[in-house]
LOFILO-430556 format. One record per atom (N, C-alpha, C, CB): atom name; z, y, x. Coordinates in pm, whole numbers, plus 50000, padded with zeros to 5 digits. Atoms other than C-alpha are relative to their C-alpha. Glycine has a CB too. Layout:
! residues N
{pt CA {Z Y X}}
...
//
This chain:
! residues 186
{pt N {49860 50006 49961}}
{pt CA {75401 35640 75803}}
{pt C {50057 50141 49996}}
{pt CB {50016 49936 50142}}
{pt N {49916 49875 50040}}
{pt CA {75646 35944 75733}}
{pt C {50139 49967 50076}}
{pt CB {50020 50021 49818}}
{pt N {49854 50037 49963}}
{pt CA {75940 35988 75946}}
{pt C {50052 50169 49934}}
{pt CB {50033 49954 50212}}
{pt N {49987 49869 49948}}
{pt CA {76152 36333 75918}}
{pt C {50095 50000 50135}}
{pt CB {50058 50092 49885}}
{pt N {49919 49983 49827}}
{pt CA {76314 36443 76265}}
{pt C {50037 50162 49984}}
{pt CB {49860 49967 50180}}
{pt N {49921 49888 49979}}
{pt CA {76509 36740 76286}}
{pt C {49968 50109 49898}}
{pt CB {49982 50047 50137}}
{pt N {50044 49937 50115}}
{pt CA {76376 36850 75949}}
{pt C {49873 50051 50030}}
{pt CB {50089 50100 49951}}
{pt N {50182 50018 50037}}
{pt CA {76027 36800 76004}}
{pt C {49969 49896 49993}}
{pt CB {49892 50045 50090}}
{pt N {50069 50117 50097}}
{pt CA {75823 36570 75836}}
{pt C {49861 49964 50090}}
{pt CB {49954 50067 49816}}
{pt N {50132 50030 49865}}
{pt CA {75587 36394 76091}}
{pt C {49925 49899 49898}}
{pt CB {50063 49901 50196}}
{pt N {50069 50084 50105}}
{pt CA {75303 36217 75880}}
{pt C {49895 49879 50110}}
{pt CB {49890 50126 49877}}
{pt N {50094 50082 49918}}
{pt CA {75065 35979 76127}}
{pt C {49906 49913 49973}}
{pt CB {50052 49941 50064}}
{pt N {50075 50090 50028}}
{pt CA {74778 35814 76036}}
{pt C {49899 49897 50136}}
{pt CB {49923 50080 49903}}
{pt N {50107 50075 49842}}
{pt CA {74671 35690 76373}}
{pt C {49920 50067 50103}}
{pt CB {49876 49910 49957}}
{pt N {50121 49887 50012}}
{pt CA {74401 35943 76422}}
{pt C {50089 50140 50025}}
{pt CB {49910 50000 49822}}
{pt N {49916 49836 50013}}
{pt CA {74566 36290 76327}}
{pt C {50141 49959 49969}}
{pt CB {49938 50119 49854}}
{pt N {49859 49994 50014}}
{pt CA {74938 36397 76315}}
{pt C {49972 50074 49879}}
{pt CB {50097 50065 50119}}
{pt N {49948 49842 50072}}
{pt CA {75078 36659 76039}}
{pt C {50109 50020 49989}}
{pt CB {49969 50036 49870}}
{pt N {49891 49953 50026}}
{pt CA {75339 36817 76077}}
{pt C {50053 50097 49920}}
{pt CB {50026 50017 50076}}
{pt N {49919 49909 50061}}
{pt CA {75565 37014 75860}}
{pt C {50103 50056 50027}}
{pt CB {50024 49972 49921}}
{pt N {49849 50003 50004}}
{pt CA {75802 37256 75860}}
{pt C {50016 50141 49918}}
{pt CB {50081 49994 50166}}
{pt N {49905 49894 50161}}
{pt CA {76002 37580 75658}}
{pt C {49820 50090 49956}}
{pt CB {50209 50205 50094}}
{pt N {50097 49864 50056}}
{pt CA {75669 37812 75683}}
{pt C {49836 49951 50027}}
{pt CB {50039 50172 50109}}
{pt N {50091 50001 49987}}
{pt CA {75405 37582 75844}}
{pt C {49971 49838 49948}}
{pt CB {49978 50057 50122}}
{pt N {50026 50139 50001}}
{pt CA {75199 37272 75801}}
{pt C {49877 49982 50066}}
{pt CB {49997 49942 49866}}
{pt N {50121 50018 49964}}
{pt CA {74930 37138 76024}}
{pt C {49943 49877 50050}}
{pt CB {49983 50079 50075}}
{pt N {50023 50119 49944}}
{pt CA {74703 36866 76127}}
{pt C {49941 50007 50112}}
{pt CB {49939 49924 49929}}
{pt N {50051 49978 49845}}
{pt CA {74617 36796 76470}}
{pt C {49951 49859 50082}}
{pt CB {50136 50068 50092}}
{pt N {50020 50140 49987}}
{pt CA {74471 36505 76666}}
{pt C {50086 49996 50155}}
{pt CB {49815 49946 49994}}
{pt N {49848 50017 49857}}
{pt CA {74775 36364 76939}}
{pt C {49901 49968 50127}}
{pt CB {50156 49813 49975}}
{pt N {50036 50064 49864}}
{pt CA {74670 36320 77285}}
{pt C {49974 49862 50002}}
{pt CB {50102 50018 50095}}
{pt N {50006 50104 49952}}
{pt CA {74567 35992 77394}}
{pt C {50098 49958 50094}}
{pt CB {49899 49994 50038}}
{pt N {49881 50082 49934}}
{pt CA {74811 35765 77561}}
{pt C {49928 49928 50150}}
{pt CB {50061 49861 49872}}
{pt N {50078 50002 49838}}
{pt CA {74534 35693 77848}}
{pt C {50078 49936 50137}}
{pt CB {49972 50169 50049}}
{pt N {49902 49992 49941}}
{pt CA {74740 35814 78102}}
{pt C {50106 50053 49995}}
{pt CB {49980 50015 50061}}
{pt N {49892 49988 50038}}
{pt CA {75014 35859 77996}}
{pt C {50144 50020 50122}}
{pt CB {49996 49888 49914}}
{pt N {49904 50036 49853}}
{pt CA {75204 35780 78338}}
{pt C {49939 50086 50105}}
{pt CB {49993 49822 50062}}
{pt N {50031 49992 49934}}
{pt CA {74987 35960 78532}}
{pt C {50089 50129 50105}}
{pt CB {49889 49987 49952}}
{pt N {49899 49845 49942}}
{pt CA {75213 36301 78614}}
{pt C {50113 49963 50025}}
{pt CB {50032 50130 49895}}
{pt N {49840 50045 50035}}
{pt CA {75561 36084 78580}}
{pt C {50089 50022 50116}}
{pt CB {50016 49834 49961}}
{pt N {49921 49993 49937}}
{pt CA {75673 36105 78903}}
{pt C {50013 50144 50070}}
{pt CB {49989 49899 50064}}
{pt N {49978 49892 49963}}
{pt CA {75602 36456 78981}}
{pt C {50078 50135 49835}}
{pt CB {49837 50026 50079}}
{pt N {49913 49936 50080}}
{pt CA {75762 36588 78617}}
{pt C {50107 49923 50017}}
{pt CB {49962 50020 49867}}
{pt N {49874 50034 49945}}
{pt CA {76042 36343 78698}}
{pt C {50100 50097 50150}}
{pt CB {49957 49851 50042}}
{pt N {49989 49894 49896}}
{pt CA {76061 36576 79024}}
{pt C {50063 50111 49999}}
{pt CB {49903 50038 50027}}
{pt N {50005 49905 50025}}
{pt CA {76051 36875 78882}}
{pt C {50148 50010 49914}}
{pt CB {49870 50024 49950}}
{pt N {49879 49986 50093}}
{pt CA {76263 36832 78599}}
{pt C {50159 49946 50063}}
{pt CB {49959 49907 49863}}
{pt N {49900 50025 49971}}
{pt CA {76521 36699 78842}}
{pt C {50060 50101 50082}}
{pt CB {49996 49893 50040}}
{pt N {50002 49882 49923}}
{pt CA {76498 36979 79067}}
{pt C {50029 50159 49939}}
{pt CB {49869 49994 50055}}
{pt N {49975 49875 50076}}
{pt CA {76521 37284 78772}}
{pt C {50106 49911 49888}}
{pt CB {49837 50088 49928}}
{pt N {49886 50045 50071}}
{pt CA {76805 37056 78584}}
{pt C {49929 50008 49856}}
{pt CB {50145 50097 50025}}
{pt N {50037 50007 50138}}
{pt CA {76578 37007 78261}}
{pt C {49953 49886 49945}}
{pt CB {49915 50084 49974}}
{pt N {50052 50138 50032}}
{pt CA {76473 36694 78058}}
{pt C {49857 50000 50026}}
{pt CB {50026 49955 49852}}
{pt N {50136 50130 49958}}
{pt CA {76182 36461 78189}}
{pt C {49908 50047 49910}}
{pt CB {50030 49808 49964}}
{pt N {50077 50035 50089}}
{pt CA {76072 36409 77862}}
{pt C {49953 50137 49927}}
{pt CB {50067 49899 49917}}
{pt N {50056 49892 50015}}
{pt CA {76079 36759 77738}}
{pt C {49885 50074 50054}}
{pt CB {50072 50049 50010}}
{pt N {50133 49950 49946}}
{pt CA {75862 36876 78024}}
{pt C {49870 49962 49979}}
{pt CB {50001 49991 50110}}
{pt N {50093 50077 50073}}
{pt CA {75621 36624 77945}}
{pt C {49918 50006 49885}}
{pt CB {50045 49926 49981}}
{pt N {50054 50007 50174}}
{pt CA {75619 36712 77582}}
{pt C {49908 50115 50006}}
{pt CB {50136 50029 49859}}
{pt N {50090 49851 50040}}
{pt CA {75499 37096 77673}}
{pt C {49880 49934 50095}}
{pt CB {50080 50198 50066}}
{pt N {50136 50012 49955}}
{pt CA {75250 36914 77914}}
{pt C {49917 49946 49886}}
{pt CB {49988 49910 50124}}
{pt N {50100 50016 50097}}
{pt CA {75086 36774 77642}}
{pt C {49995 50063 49876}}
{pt CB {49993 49888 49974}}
{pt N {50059 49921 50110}}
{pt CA {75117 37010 77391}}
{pt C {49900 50072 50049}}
{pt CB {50089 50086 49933}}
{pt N {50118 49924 49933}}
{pt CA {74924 37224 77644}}
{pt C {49871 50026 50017}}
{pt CB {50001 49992 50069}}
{pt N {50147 50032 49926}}
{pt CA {74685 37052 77780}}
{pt C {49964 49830 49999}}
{pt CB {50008 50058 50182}}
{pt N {50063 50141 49978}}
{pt CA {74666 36656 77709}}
{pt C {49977 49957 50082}}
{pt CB {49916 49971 49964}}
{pt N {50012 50092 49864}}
{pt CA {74707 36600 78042}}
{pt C {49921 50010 50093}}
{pt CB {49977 49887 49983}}
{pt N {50104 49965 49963}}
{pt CA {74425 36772 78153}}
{pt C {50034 50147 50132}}
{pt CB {49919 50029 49853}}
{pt N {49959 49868 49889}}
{pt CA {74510 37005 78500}}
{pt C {49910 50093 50003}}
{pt CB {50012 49965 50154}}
{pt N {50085 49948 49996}}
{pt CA {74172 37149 78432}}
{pt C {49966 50095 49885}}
{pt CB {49933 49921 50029}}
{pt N {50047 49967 50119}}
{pt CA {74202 37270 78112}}
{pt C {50017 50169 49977}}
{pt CB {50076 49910 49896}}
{pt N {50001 49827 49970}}
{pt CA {74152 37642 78052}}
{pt C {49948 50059 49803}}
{pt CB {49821 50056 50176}}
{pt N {49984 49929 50141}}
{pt CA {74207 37862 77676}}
{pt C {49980 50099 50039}}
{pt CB {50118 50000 49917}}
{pt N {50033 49883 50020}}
{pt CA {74120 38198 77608}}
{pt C {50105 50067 50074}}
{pt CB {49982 50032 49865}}
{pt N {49939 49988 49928}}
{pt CA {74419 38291 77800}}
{pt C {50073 49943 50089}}
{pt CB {50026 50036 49968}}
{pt N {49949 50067 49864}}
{pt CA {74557 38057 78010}}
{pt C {49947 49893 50032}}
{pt CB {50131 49969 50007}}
{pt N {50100 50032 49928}}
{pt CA {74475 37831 78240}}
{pt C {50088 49826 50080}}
{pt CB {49952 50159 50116}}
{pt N {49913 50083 49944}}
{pt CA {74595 37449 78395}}
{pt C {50030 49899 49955}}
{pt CB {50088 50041 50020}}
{pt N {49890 50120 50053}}
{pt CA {74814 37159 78336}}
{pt C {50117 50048 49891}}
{pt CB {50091 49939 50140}}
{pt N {49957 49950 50098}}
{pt CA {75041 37372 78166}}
{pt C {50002 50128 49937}}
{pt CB {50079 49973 50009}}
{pt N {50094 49912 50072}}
{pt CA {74860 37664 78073}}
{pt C {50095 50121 49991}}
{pt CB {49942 49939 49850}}
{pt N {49891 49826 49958}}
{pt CA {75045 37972 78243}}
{pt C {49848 50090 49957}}
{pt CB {50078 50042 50257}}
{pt N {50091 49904 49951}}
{pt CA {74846 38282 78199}}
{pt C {50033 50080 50106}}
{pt CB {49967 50078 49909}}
{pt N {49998 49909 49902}}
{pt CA {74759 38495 78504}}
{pt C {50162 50058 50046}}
{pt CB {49906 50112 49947}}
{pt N {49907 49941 49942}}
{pt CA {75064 38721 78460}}
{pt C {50151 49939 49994}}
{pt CB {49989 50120 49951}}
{pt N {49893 50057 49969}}
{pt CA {75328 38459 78428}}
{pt C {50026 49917 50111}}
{pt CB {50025 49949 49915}}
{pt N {50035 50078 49839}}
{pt CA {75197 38266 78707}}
{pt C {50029 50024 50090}}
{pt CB {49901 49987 50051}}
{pt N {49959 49947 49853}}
{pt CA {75242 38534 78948}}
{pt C {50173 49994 49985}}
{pt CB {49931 50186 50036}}
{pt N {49842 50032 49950}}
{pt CA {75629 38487 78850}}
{pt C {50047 49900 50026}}
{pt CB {50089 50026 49931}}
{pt N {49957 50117 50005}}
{pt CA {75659 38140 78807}}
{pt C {49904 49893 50098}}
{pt CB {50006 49970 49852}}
{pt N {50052 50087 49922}}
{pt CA {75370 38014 79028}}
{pt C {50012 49994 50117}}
{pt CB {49907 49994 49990}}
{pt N {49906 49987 49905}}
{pt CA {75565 38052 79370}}
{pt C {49874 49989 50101}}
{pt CB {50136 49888 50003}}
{pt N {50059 49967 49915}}
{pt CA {75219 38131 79498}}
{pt C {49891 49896 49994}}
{pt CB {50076 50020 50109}}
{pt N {50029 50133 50010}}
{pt CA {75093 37779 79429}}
{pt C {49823 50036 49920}}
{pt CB {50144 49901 49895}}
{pt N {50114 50027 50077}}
{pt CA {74751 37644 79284}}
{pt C {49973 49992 49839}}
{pt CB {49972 49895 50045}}
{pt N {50012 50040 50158}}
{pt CA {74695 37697 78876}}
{pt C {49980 49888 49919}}
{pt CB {49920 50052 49957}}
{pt N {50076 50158 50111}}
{pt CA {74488 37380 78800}}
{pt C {50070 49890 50180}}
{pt CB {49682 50005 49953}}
{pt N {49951 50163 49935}}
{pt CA {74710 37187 79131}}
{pt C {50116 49968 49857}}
{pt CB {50113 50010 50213}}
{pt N {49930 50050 50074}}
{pt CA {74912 36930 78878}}
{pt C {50157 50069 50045}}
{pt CB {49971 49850 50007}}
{pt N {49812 49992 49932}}
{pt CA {75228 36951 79137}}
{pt C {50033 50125 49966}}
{pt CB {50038 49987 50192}}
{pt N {49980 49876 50035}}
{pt CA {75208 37339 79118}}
{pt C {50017 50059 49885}}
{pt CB {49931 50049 50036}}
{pt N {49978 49967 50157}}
{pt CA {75177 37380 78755}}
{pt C {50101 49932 49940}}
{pt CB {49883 49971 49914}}
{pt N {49888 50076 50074}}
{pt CA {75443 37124 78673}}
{pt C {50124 50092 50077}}
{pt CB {50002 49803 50030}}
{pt N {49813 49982 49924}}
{pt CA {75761 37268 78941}}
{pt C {49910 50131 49924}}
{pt CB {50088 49983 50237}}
{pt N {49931 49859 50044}}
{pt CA {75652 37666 78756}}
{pt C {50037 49967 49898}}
{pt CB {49927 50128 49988}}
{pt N {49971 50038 50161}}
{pt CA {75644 37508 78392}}
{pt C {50144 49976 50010}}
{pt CB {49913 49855 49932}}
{pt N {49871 50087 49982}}
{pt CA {75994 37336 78508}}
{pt C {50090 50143 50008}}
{pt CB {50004 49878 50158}}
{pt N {49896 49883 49999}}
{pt CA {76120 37657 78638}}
{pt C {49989 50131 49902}}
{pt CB {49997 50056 50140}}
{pt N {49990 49883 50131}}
{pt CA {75992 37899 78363}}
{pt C {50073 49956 49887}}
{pt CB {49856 50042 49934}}
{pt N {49895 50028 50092}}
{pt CA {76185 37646 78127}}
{pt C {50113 50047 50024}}
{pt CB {50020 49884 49982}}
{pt N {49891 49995 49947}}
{pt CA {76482 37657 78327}}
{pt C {50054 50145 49989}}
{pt CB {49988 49948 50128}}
{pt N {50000 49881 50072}}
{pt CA {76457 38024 78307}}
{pt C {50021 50066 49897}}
{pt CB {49944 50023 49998}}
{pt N {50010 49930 50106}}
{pt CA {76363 38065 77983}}
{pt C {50156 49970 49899}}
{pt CB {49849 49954 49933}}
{pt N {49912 50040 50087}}
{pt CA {76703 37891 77853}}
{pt C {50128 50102 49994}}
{pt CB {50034 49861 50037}}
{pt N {49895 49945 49999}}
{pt CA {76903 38166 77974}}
{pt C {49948 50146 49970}}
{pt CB {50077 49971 50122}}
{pt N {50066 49862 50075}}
{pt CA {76649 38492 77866}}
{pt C {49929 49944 49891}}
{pt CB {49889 50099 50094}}
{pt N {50110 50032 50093}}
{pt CA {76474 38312 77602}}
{pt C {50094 50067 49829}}
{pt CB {49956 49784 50015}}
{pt N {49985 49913 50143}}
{pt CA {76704 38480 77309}}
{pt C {50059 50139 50063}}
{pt CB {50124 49920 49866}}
{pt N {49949 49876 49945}}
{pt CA {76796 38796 77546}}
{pt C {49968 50095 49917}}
{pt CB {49957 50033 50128}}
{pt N {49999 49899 50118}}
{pt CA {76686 39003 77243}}
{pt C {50025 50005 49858}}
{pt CB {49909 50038 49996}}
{pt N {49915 50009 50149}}
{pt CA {76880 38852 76982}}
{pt C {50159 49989 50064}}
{pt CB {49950 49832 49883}}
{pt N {49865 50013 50019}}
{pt CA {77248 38893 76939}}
{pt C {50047 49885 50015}}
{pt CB {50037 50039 49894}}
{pt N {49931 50085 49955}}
{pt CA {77422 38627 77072}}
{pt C {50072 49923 49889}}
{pt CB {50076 50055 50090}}
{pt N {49977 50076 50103}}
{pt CA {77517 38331 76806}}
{pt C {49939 50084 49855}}
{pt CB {50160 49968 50004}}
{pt N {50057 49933 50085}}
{pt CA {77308 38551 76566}}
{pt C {49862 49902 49935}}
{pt CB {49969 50139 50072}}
{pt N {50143 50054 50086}}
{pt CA {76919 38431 76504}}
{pt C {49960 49886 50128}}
{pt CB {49843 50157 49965}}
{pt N {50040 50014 49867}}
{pt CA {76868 38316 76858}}
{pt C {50125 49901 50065}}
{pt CB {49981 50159 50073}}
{pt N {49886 50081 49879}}
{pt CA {77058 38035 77072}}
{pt C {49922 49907 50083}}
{pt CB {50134 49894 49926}}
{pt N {50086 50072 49872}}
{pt CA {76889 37937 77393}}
{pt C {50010 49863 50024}}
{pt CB {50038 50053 50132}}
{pt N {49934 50130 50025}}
{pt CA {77084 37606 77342}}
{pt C {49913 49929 49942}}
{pt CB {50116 49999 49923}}
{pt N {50096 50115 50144}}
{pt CA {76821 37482 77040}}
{pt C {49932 50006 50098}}
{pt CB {49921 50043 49816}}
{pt N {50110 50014 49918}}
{pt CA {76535 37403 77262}}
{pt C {49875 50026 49913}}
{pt CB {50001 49863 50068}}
{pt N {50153 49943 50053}}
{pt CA {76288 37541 76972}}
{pt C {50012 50176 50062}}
{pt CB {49982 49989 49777}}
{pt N {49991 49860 49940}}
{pt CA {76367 37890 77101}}
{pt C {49970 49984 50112}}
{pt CB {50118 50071 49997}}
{pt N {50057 49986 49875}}
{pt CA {76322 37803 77456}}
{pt C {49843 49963 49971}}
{pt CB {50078 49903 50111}}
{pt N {50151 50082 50017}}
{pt CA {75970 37612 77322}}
{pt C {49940 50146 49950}}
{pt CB {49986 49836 49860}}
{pt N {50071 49904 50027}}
{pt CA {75907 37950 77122}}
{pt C {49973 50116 50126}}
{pt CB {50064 50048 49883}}
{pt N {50016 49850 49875}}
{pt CA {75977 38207 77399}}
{pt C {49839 49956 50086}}
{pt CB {50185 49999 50170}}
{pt N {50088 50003 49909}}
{pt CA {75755 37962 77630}}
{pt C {49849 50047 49938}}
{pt CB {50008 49862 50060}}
{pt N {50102 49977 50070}}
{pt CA {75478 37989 77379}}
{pt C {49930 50126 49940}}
{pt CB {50024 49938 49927}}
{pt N {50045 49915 50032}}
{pt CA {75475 38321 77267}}
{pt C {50077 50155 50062}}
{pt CB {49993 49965 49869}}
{pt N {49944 49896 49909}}
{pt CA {75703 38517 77579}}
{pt C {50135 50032 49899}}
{pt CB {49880 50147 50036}}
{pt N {49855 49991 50016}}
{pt CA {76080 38598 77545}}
{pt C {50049 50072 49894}}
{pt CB {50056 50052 50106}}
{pt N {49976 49978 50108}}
{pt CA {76066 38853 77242}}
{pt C {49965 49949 49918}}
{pt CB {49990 50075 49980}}
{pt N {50009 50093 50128}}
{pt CA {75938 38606 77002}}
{pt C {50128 49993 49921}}
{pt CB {49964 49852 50039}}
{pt N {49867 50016 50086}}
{pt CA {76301 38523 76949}}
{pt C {50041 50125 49948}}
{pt CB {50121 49944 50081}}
{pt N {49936 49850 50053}}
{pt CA {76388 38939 76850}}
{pt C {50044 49964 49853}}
{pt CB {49874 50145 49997}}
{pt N {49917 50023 50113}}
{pt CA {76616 38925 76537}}
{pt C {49886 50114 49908}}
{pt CB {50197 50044 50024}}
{pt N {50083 49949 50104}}
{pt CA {76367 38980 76225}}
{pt C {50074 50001 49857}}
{pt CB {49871 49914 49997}}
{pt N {49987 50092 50137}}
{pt CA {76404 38962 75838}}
{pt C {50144 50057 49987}}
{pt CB {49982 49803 50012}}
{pt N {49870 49941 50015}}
{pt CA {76738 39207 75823}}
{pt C {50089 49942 50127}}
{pt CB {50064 49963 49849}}
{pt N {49939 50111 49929}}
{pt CA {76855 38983 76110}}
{pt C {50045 49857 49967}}
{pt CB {50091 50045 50038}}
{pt N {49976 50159 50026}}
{pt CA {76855 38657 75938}}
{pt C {49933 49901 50110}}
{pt CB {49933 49957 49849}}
{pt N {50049 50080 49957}}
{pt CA {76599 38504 76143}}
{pt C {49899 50093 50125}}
{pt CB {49945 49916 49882}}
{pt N {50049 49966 49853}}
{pt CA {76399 38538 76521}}
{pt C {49848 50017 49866}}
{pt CB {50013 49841 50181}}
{pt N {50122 49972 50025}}
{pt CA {76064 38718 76467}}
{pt C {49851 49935 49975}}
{pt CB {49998 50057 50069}}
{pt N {50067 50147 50042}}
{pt CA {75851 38380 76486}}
{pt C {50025 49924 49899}}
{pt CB {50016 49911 50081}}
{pt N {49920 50085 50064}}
{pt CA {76035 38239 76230}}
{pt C {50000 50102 49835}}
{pt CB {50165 49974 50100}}
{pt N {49997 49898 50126}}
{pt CA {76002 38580 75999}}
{pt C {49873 50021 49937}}
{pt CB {50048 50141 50038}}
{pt N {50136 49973 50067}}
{pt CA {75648 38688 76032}}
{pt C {49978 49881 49889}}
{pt CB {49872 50001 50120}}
{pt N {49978 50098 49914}}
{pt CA {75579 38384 76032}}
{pt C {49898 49998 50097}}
{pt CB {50013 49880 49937}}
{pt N {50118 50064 49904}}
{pt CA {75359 38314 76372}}
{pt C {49977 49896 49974}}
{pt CB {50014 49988 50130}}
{pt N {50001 50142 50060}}
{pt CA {75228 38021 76259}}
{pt C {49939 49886 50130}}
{pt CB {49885 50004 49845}}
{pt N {50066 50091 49897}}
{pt CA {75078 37928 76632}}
{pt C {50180 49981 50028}}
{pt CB {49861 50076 50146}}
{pt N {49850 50001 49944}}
{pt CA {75461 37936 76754}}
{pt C {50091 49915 49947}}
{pt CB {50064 50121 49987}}
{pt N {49935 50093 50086}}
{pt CA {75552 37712 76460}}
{pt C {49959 49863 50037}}
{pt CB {49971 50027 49856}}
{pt N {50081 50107 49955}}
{pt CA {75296 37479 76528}}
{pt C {50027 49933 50160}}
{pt CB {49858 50058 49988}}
{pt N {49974 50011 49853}}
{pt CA {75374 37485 76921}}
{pt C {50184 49888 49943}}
{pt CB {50015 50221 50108}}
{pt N {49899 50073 50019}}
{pt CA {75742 37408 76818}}
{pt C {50039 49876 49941}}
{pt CB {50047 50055 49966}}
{pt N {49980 50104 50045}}
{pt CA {75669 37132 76622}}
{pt C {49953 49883 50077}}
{pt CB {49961 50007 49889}}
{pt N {49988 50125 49894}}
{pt CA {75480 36929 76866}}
{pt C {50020 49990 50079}}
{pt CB {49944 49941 50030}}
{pt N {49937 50057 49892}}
{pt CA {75681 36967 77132}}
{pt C {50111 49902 49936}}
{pt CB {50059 50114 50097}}
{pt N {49897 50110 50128}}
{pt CA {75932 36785 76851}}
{pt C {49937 49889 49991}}
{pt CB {50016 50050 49826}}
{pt N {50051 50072 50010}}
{pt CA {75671 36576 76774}}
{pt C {49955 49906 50160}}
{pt CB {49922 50060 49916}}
{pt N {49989 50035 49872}}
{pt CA {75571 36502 77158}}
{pt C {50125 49927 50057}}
{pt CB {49981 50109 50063}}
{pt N {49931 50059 49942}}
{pt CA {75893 36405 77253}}
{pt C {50092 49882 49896}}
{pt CB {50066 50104 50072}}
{pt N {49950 50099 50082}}
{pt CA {75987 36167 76949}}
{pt C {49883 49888 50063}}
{pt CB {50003 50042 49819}}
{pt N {50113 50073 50007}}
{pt CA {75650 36010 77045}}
{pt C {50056 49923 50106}}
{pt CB {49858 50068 50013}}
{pt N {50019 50036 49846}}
{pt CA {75708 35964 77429}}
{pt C {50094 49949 49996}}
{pt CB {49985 50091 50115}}
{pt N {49920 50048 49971}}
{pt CA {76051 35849 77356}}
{pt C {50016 49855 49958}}
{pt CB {50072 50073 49976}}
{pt N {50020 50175 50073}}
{pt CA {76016 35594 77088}}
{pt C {49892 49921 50052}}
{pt CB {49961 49994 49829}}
{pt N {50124 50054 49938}}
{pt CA {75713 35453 77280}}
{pt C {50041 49975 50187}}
{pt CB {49859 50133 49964}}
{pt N {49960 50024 49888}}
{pt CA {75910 35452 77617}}
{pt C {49915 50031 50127}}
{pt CB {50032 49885 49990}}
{pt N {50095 49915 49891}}
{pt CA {75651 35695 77791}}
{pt C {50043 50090 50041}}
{pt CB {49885 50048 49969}}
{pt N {49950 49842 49936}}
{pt CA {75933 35922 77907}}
{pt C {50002 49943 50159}}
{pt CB {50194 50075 49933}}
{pt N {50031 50049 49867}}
{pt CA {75928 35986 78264}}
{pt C {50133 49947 50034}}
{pt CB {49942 50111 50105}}
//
């Protein structure tokens, strides 16, 4: 099956995703649908409490971590996989691997990030905090990701290219087409 969504090309064979888009292409295997419900009423919470979509939050929980509060990468650490030094801003003191705690900082580092997440691009330039792939890049690769690259045509993720930052942005795209058309938003 082949859909495109916001000019990416989502491919699905059941098994693995692939996504495409201007600089990347990758295959990946989607979370399980398990539990799917199991976080719903505390990212419903959250996201009502930092004014951000349900389903979005959702989408970076499982790009993260599959749902997993335990899950821990070479740098970060959790449900939604703060490292150390963003934690101490956004984890209001709270537990890393508690679910509740890692979902209300994720909620509020979004909420955050929509209004510094292109603070180093020129304003209607490369950068508009508005697209929610710029807030998805900042979260993924910290707030200069977006810096105006490439003569200023395009944010610095988008020039090199980072190709983890591409990949991040696509399945939170992909994540929340999933959860929506499938009626697993919270």
């Amino acid at each position: 099956m082949e859909e495109i969504i916001d000019n990416h090309y989502i491919l699905s064979d059941g098994e693995t995703a692939t996504i495409s888009g201007e600089s990347v292409n990758t295959t990946f295997k989607p979370c399980k649908n398990e539990n799917i419900s199991t976080y719903d009423s505390m990212l419903s919470s959250a996201a009502s409490t930092y004014a951000i979509s349900c389903v979005r939050l959702k989408a970076h929980m499982y790009t993260e971590s599959c749902g997993n509060p335990n899950a821990e990468s070479a740098y970060a650490k959790g449900l939604m996989q703060f490292t150390p030094a963003t934690w101490i801003d956004y984890g209001m003191g709270g537990d890393i691997f508690d679910p509740q705690d890692s979902i209300n900082a994720s909620a509020n580092y979004l909420k955050s990030l929509g209004s510094k997440a292109c603070s180093n691009s020129p304003l209607n330039s490369v950068c508009d905090a508005s697209v929610e792939k710029y807030v998805s890049a900042a979260y993924n690769g910290g707030p200069g990701t977006n810096r105006p690259e490439c003569s200023g045509t395009k944010t610095h993720w988008e020039c090199v290219p980072i190709v983890e930052t591409y990949e991040y942005t696509l399945k939170i795209d992909f994540y929340k087409k999933l959860l929506t058309d499938n009626g697993w938003s919270c």
